[in-house]
N, C-alpha and C positions, 0 to 999 in steps of 0.2 A: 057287836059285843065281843071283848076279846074272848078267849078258848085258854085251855090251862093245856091241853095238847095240842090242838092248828093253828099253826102260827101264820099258816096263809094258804089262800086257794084263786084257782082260777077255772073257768070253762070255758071248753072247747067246741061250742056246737055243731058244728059240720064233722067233728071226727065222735062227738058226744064223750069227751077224755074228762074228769073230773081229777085237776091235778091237786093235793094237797103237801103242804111243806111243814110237817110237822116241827115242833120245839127244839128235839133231839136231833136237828138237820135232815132228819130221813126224808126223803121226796117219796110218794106212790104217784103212779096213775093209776085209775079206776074208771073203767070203760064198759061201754054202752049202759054210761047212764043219760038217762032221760032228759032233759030241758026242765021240764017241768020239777024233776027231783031235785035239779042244781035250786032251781027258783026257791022253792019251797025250803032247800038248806040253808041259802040266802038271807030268807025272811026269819029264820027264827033267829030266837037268841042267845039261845045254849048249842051254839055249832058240835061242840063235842057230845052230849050227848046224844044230839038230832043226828048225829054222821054214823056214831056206833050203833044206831038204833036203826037207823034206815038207810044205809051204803055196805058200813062195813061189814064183809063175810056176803054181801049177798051180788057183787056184781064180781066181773072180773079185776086183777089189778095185776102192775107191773111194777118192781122198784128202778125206779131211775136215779138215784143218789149216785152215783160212782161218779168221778171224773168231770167233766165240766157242763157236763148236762144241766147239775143243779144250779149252775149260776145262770145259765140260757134260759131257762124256765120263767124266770121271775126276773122281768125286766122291772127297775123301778118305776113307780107312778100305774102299774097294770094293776096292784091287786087292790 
């Protein structure tokens, strides 16, 4: 279901990097989260409120929007 803030996300299991591409172009990563936490953001269906309720403020994160990162991130057909 679409999000009215995450306009797209992906995970990284080996490094556990939860990337989200928010509406306003901002990229974070958010790390050491769980498999299990990705899965379960996954399955629901209000991503936005399930993210801010159970990711965000409580893992760590990085912003990586600057410079061409954000286009490396999100190869088409990945998310």
């Amino acid at each position: 279901m679409p999000s009215a803030v995450i306009a797209a996300y992906e995970y990284d299991g080996a490094r556990e990097t939860l990337t989200i591409r928010y509406h306003s172009g901002k990229v974070y990563n958010y790390l050491q989260v769980p498999e299990k936490v990705f899965k379960e953001m996954r399955s629901t269906m209000v991503k936005g409120i399930w993210f801010n309720r159970y990711i965000k403020g409580k893992y760590p994160f990085e912003e990586v929007t600057p410079g061409l990162k954000q286009t490396n991130l999100f190869k088409p057909g990945t998310l």
